[in-house]
C-alpha positions as CSV (number, residue, x, y, z in Angstrom):
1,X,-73.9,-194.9,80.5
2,X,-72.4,-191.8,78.5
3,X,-70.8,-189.2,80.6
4,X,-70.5,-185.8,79.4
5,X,-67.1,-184.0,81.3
6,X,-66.6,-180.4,80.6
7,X,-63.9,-178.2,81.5
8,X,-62.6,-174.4,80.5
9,X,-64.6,-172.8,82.7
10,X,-63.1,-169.9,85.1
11,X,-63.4,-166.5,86.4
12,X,-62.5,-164.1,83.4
13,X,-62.3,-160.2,83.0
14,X,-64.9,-158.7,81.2
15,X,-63.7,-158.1,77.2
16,X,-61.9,-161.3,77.5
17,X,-61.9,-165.1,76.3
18,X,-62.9,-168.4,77.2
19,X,-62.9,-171.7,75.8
20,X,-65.4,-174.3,76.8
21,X,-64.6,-178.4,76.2
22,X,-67.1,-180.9,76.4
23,X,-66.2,-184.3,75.6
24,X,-68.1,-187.6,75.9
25,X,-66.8,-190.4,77.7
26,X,-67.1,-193.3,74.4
27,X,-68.1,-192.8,71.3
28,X,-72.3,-192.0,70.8
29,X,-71.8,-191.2,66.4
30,X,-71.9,-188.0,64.6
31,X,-75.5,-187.7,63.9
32,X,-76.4,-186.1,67.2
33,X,-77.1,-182.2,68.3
34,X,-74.4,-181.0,70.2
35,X,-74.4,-178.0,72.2
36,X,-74.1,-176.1,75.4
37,X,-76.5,-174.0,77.7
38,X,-76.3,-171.5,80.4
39,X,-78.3,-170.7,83.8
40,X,-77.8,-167.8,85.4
41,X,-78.7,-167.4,89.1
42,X,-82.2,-166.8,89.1
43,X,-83.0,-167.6,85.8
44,X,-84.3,-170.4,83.7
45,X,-81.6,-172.3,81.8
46,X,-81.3,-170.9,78.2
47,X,-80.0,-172.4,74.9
48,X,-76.7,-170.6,74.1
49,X,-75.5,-172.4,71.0
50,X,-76.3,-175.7,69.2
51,X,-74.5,-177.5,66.4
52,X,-76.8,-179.8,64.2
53,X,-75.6,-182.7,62.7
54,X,-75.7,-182.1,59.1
55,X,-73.5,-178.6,60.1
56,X,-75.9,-176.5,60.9
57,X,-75.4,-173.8,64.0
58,X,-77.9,-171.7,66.0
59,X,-77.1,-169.2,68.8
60,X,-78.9,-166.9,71.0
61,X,-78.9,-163.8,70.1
62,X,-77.0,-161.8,72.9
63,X,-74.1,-163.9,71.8
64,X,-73.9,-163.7,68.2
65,X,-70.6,-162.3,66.9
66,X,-69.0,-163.2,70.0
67,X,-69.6,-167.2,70.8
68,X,-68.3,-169.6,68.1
69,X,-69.6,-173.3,68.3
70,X,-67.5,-176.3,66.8
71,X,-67.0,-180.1,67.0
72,X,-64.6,-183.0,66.8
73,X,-66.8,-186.0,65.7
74,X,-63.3,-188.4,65.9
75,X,-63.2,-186.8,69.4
76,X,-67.0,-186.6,70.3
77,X,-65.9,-183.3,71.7
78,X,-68.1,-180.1,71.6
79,X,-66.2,-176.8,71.9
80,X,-67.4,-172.8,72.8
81,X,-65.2,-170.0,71.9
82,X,-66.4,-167.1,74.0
83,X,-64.8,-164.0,73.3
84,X,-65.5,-160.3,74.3
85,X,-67.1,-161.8,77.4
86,X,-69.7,-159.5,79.4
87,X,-70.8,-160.1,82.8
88,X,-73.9,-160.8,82.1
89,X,-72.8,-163.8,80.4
90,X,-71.7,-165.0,84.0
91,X,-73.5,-168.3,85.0
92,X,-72.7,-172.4,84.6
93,X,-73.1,-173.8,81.6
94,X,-74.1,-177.3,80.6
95,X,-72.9,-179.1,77.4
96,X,-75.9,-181.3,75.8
97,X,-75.8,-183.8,73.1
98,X,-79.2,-185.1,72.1
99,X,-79.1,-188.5,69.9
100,X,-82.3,-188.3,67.6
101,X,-82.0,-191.5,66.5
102,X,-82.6,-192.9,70.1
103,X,-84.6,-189.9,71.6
104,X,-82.2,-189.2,74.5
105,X,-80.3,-186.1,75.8
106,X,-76.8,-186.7,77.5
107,X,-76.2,-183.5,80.2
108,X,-72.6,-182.6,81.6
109,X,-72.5,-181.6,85.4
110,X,-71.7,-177.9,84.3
111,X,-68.8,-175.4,84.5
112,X,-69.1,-172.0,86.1
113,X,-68.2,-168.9,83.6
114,X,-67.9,-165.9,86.0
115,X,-66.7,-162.3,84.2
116,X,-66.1,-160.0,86.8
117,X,-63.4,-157.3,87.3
């Protein structure tokens, strides 16, 4: 059984910078999606960023400019740069890696990302 472990979460003024981490616990390849959502109290859980495995990225657009996605394949880690936070941004976000090739999603247990002054 993969486990997904996050960490880089935290409280955070608003204007400033986070790093998320999200790295799986043995090696799953480098042809899968990796990527992280968010929920937000109240809300339904939304796609922030994704990373396709032939390179490609996709993000939300209320995060464009500001969120940067990457990946380590050697460390089948999944990062998020969040800069300029807001606090709408605020809420627990999940790192996801979905293997095509097997049809199966891997979740992580979520790290909260609060921006509050």
């Amino acid at each position: 059984q993969v486990h997904l472990v996050e960490s880089g979460g935290g409280l955070v003024q608003p204007g400033g910078s986070l790093r998320l981490s999200c790295a799986a616990s043995e090696s799953i390849g480098s042809f899968t999606t990796m990527g992280w959502y968010r929920q937000a109290p109240g809300k339904e859980r939304e796609l922030v960023a994704n990373f396709s495995p032939i390179g490609f990225t996709t993000y939300v657009d209320s995060v464009k400019g500001r969120f940067t996605i990457s990946r380590d394949n050697a460390k089948n880690t999944v990062y998020l740069q969040m800069n300029s936070l807001k606090p709408e941004d605020t809420a627990v976000y999940y790192c996801n890696i979905f293997h095509p090739l097997i049809n199966v999603n891997y979740w992580g247990q979520g790290t909260q990302v609060t921006v509050s002054s």
